[in-house]
C-alpha positions as CSV (number, residue, x, y, z in Angstrom):
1,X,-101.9,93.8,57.7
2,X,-100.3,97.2,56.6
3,X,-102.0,99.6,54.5
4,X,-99.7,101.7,52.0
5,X,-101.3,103.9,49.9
6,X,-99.5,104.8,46.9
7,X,-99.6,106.6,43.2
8,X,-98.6,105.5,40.3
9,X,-94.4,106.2,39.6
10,X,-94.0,107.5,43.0
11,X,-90.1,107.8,43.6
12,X,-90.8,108.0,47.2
13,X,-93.3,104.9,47.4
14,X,-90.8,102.8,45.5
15,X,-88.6,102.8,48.3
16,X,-91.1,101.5,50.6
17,X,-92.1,98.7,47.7
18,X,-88.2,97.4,47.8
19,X,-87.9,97.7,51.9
20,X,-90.6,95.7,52.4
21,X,-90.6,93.5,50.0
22,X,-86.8,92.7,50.9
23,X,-88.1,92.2,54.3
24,X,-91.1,89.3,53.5
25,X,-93.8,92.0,54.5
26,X,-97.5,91.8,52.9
27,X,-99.0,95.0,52.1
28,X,-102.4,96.1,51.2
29,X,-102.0,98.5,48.4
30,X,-104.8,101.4,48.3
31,X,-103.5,103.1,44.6
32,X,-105.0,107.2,44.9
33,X,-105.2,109.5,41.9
34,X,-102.5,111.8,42.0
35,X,-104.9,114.2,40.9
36,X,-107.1,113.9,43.7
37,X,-105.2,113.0,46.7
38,X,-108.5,113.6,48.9
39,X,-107.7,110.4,50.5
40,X,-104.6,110.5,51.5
41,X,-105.4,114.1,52.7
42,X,-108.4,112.1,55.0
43,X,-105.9,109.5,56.6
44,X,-102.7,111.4,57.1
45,X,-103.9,115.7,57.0
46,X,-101.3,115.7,54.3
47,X,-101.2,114.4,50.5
48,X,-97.4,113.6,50.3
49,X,-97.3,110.0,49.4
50,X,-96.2,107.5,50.6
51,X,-98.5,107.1,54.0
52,X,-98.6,103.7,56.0
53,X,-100.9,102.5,58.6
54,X,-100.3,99.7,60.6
55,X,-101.6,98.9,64.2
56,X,-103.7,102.0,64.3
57,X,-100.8,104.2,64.0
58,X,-100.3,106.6,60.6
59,X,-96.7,107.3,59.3
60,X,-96.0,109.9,56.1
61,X,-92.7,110.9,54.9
62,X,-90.5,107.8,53.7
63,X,-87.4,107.8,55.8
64,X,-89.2,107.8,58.7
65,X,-91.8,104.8,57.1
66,X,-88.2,103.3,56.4
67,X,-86.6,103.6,59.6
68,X,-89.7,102.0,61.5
69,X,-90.0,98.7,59.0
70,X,-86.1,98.2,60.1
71,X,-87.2,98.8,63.6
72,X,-90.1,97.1,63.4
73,X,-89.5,94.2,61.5
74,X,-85.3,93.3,62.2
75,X,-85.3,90.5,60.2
76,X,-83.6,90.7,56.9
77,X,-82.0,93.9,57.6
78,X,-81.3,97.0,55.7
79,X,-78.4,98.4,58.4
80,X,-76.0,96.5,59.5
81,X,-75.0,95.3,63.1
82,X,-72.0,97.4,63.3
83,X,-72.6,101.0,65.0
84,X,-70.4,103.0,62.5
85,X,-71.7,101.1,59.3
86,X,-75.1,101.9,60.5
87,X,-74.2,106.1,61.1
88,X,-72.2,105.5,57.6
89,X,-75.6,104.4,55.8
90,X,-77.9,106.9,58.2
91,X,-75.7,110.0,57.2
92,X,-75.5,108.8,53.2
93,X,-79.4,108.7,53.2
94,X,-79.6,112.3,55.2
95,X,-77.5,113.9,52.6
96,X,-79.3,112.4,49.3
97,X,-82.2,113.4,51.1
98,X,-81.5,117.1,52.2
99,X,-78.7,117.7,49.6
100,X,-78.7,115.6,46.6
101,X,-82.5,116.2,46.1
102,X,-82.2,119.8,46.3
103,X,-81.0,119.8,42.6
104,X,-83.8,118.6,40.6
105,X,-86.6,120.0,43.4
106,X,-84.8,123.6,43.0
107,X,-84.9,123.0,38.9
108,X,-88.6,121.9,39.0
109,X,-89.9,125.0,40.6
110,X,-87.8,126.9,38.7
111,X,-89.1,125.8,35.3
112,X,-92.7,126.2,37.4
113,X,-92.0,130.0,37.3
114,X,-93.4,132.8,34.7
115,X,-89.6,133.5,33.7
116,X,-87.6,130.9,34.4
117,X,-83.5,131.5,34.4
118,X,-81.8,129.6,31.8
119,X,-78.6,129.9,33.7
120,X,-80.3,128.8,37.2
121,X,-81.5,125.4,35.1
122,X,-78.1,125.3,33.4
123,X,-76.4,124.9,37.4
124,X,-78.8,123.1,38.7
125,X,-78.9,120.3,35.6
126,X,-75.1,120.7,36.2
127,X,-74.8,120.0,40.1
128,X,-76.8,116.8,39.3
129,X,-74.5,115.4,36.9
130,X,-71.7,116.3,38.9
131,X,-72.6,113.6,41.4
132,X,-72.4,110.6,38.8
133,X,-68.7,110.1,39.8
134,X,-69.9,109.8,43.6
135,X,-72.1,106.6,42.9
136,X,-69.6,105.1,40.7
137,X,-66.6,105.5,43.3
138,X,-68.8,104.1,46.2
139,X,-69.6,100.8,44.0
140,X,-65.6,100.2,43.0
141,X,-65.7,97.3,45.0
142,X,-68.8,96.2,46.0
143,X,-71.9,94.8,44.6
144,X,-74.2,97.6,46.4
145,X,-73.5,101.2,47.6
146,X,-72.3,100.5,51.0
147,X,-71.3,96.2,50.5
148,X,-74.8,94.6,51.5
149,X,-78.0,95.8,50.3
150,X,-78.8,98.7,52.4
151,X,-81.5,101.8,52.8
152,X,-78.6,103.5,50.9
153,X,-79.7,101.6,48.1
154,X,-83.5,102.3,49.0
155,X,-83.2,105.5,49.6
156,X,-81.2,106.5,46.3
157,X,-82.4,104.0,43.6
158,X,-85.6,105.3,43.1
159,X,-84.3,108.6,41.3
160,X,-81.0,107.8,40.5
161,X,-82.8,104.7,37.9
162,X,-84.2,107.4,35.9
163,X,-80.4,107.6,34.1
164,X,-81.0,104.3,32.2
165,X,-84.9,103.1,33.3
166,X,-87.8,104.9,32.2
167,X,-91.3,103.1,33.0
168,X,-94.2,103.5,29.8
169,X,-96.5,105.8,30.9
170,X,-94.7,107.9,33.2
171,X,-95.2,111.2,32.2
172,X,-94.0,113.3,35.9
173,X,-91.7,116.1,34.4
174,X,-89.4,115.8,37.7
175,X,-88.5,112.3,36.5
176,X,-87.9,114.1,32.8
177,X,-85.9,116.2,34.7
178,X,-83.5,113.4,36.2
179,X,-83.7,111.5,32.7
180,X,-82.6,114.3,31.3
181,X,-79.2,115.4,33.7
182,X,-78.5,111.8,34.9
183,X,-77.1,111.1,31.5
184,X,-74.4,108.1,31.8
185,X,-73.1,108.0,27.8
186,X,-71.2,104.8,28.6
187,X,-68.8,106.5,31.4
188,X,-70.3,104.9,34.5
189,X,-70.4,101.0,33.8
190,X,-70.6,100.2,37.9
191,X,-73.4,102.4,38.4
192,X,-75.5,101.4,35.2
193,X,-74.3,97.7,36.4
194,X,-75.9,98.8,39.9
195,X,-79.1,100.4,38.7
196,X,-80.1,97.1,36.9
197,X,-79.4,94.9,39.8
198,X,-81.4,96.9,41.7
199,X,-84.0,97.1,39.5
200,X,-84.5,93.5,39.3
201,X,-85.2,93.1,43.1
202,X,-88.7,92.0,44.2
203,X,-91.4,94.9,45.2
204,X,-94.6,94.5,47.1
Protein backbone atom coordinates (compact mmCIF):
# COMPACT_ATOMS: atom_id res chain seq x y z
CA UNK A 1 0.00 0.00 0.00
CA UNK A 2 1.06 3.69 -0.48
CA UNK A 3 2.16 5.77 2.30
CA UNK A 4 1.24 9.62 2.00
CA UNK A 5 2.12 11.67 4.67
CA UNK A 6 0.23 14.72 5.03
CA UNK A 7 -0.61 17.94 7.34
CA UNK A 8 -3.51 19.24 8.19
CA UNK A 9 -5.07 22.01 5.21
CA UNK A 10 -2.21 21.17 3.01
CA UNK A 11 -3.10 22.90 -0.49
CA UNK A 12 -0.56 20.71 -1.99
CA UNK A 13 -1.64 17.37 -0.29
CA UNK A 14 -5.21 17.96 -1.36
CA UNK A 15 -4.34 17.39 -4.75
CA UNK A 16 -2.89 14.15 -4.12
CA UNK A 17 -6.30 13.26 -1.91
CA UNK A 18 -8.53 14.07 -5.14
CA UNK A 19 -6.01 12.19 -7.79
CA UNK A 20 -6.06 9.27 -6.00
CA UNK A 21 -9.14 9.06 -4.77
CA UNK A 22 -10.59 9.67 -8.36
CA UNK A 23 -8.35 6.87 -9.37
CA UNK A 24 -9.73 3.92 -6.63
CA UNK A 25 -6.25 4.07 -4.86
CA UNK A 26 -5.98 3.12 -0.95
CA UNK A 27 -3.66 5.22 0.94
CA UNK A 28 -2.14 4.96 4.29
CA UNK A 29 -2.33 8.35 5.75
CA UNK A 30 0.75 9.17 8.33
CA UNK A 31 -0.74 12.97 9.53
CA UNK A 32 2.86 15.01 10.77
CA UNK A 33 2.72 18.22 12.85
CA UNK A 34 3.40 20.95 10.74
CA UNK A 35 5.32 22.21 13.47
CA UNK A 36 7.65 19.52 13.71
CA UNK A 37 8.16 18.05 10.31
CA UNK A 38 11.08 15.83 11.78
CA UNK A 39 9.53 13.04 9.89
CA UNK A 40 9.02 13.96 6.92
CA UNK A 41 12.59 15.44 7.05
CA UNK A 42 13.72 11.45 8.02
CA UNK A 43 11.87 9.85 4.88
CA UNK A 44 12.33 12.36 2.10
CA UNK A 45 15.75 14.89 3.46
CA UNK A 46 13.14 17.61 2.97
CA UNK A 47 9.88 18.79 4.94
CA UNK A 48 7.80 20.05 1.90
CA UNK A 49 4.63 17.96 2.14
CA UNK A 50 3.19 16.08 0.44
CA UNK A 51 5.78 12.91 0.27
CA UNK A 52 4.71 9.36 -1.08
CA UNK A 53 6.24 6.05 -0.80
CA UNK A 54 5.27 3.29 -2.64
CA UNK A 55 7.39 0.17 -3.69
CA UNK A 56 10.37 1.31 -1.84
CA UNK A 57 10.66 4.35 -3.92
CA UNK A 58 10.18 8.15 -2.16
CA UNK A 59 8.50 10.93 -4.28
CA UNK A 60 8.12 14.86 -2.79
CA UNK A 61 6.91 17.71 -4.73
CA UNK A 62 3.16 17.21 -6.05
CA UNK A 63 3.26 17.44 -9.76
CA UNK A 64 5.70 15.06 -9.98
CA UNK A 65 3.50 12.61 -7.15
CA UNK A 66 0.70 13.52 -9.72
CA UNK A 67 2.34 12.73 -12.89
CA UNK A 68 3.49 9.12 -11.59
CA UNK A 69 -0.26 8.11 -10.15
CA UNK A 70 -1.39 8.80 -13.96
CA UNK A 71 1.53 6.91 -15.02
CA UNK A 72 1.32 4.46 -12.74
CA UNK A 73 -2.08 3.75 -12.30
CA UNK A 74 -3.88 4.64 -16.15
CA UNK A 75 -7.03 3.71 -15.19
CA UNK A 76 -9.54 6.49 -14.60
CA UNK A 77 -7.46 9.03 -16.14
CA UNK A 78 -6.76 12.57 -15.33
CA UNK A 79 -5.15 13.41 -19.26
CA UNK A 80 -6.76 12.61 -21.91
CA UNK A 81 -5.79 10.21 -24.89
CA UNK A 82 -5.34 12.89 -27.30
CA UNK A 83 -1.50 14.26 -27.53
CA UNK A 84 -2.49 18.07 -27.78
CA UNK A 85 -5.29 17.84 -24.95
CA UNK A 86 -2.70 16.16 -22.87
CA UNK A 87 0.31 19.29 -23.66
CA UNK A 88 -2.96 21.65 -23.35
CA UNK A 89 -3.56 20.35 -19.54
CA UNK A 90 0.45 19.72 -18.95
CA UNK A 91 1.23 23.47 -19.91
CA UNK A 92 -2.05 24.93 -17.80
CA UNK A 93 -0.72 23.07 -14.66
CA UNK A 94 3.12 24.48 -15.45
CA UNK A 95 1.85 27.91 -15.51
CA UNK A 96 -0.52 27.89 -12.27
CA UNK A 97 2.44 26.25 -10.85
CA UNK A 98 5.39 28.59 -11.79
CA UNK A 99 3.24 31.68 -12.58
CA UNK A 100 -0.11 31.89 -10.95
CA UNK A 101 1.44 30.84 -7.58
CA UNK A 102 4.05 33.45 -7.68
CA UNK A 103 1.41 35.98 -6.48
CA UNK A 104 0.34 34.93 -3.11
CA UNK A 105 4.03 33.14 -2.36
CA UNK A 106 5.69 36.76 -3.40
CA UNK A 107 2.83 38.55 -0.98
CA UNK A 108 3.47 36.04 1.89
CA UNK A 109 7.08 36.74 2.23
CA UNK A 110 6.54 40.11 1.77
CA UNK A 111 4.24 40.59 4.75
CA UNK A 112 7.13 38.09 6.49
CA UNK A 113 9.42 41.17 6.21
CA UNK A 114 10.39 43.97 9.02
CA UNK A 115 8.82 46.67 6.58
CA UNK A 116 6.72 45.30 4.36
CA UNK A 117 5.58 47.56 1.08
CA UNK A 118 2.02 48.45 1.15
CA UNK A 119 2.25 49.07 -2.58
CA UNK A 120 4.16 45.67 -3.28
CA UNK A 121 0.97 43.83 -1.30
CA UNK A 122 -1.46 46.18 -3.17
CA UNK A 123 0.10 44.51 -6.89
CA UNK A 124 0.50 41.41 -5.82
CA UNK A 125 -3.27 41.08 -4.09
CA UNK A 126 -4.06 42.75 -7.50
CA UNK A 127 -2.35 40.28 -10.03
CA UNK A 128 -4.31 37.56 -8.12
CA UNK A 129 -7.61 38.92 -8.67
CA UNK A 130 -6.84 39.71 -12.10
CA UNK A 131 -6.88 35.99 -13.01
CA UNK A 132 -10.61 35.44 -11.89
CA UNK A 133 -11.79 36.20 -15.52
CA UNK A 134 -9.24 33.34 -16.72
CA UNK A 135 -11.08 30.46 -14.76
CA UNK A 136 -14.48 31.76 -15.57
CA UNK A 137 -13.70 31.89 -19.51
CA UNK A 138 -12.07 28.37 -19.49
CA UNK A 139 -15.50 26.96 -17.80
CA UNK A 140 -17.99 28.88 -20.49
CA UNK A 141 -18.83 25.62 -21.81
CA UNK A 142 -17.81 22.94 -19.94
CA UNK A 143 -18.50 21.28 -16.73
CA UNK A 144 -14.55 21.30 -15.64
CA UNK A 145 -11.56 23.50 -16.72
CA UNK A 146 -10.43 21.67 -19.75
CA UNK A 147 -14.14 19.29 -20.50
CA UNK A 148 -13.39 16.07 -18.36
CA UNK A 149 -12.04 16.14 -14.99
CA UNK A 150 -8.45 16.66 -15.36
CA UNK A 151 -5.01 17.43 -13.25
CA UNK A 152 -6.09 21.00 -14.30
CA UNK A 153 -8.60 20.71 -11.95
CA UNK A 154 -6.19 18.94 -9.32
CA UNK A 155 -3.67 21.10 -9.71
CA UNK A 156 -5.70 24.41 -9.36
CA UNK A 157 -8.64 23.63 -6.96
CA UNK A 158 -6.84 23.38 -4.00
CA UNK A 159 -6.06 27.29 -3.76
CA UNK A 160 -8.40 28.61 -6.07
CA UNK A 161 -11.42 27.09 -3.24
CA UNK A 162 -10.24 29.41 -0.79
CA UNK A 163 -12.62 32.27 -2.87
CA UNK A 164 -15.87 30.70 -1.43
CA UNK A 165 -14.55 27.54 1.03
CA UNK A 166 -12.86 28.10 4.06
CA UNK A 167 -12.30 24.81 6.34
CA UNK A 168 -12.86 25.49 10.58
CA UNK A 169 -9.74 25.50 11.94
CA UNK A 170 -7.54 26.52 9.29
CA UNK A 171 -5.66 29.16 10.48
CA UNK A 172 -2.37 29.23 7.57
CA UNK A 173 -2.21 33.10 6.71
CA UNK A 174 -1.28 32.07 2.98
CA UNK A 175 -4.81 30.62 2.66
CA UNK A 176 -5.99 34.19 4.38
CA UNK A 177 -4.09 35.55 1.81
CA UNK A 178 -6.08 33.80 -1.13
CA UNK A 179 -9.43 34.34 0.87
CA UNK A 180 -8.73 37.53 1.01
CA UNK A 181 -7.84 38.54 -3.08
CA UNK A 182 -9.85 35.68 -4.53
CA UNK A 183 -12.98 37.62 -3.74
CA UNK A 184 -15.85 36.62 -6.32
CA UNK A 185 -18.82 39.27 -5.06
CA UNK A 186 -21.38 37.43 -7.30
CA UNK A 187 -19.38 38.22 -10.76
CA UNK A 188 -17.99 34.68 -11.44
CA UNK A 189 -21.15 32.31 -11.21
CA UNK A 190 -19.18 29.34 -13.49
CA UNK A 191 -16.30 29.40 -11.39
CA UNK A 192 -18.12 29.52 -7.80
CA UNK A 193 -20.49 26.77 -9.72
CA UNK A 194 -16.98 24.86 -10.41
CA UNK A 195 -15.45 25.26 -7.04
CA UNK A 196 -18.41 23.49 -5.43
CA UNK A 197 -18.43 20.62 -7.80
CA UNK A 198 -15.16 20.09 -7.19
CA UNK A 199 -15.40 20.29 -3.74
CA UNK A 200 -17.87 17.64 -3.48
CA UNK A 201 -15.59 14.94 -5.19
CA UNK A 202 -14.36 12.02 -2.98
CA UNK A 203 -10.70 12.33 -1.26
CA UNK A 204 -8.69 9.57 0.24
Amino acid sequence: MMRLYRIPFSTNVERIALAAAHKGLELESVWVDDADRSEIVRVSGQELVPVLEHDGRVLADSPLILEYLEQAFPAAPLLPADPAQRAEIRIFCDWFNRVWKRAPNLYFLEEEKTDPDPQRLAQLGERLTATLPLFEDLLSDRDFLFGELSLADVTAFPFLKYAVIWEEGDQHRFHEILRDHLRLDGAFSRLEAWLHRVDALPRV
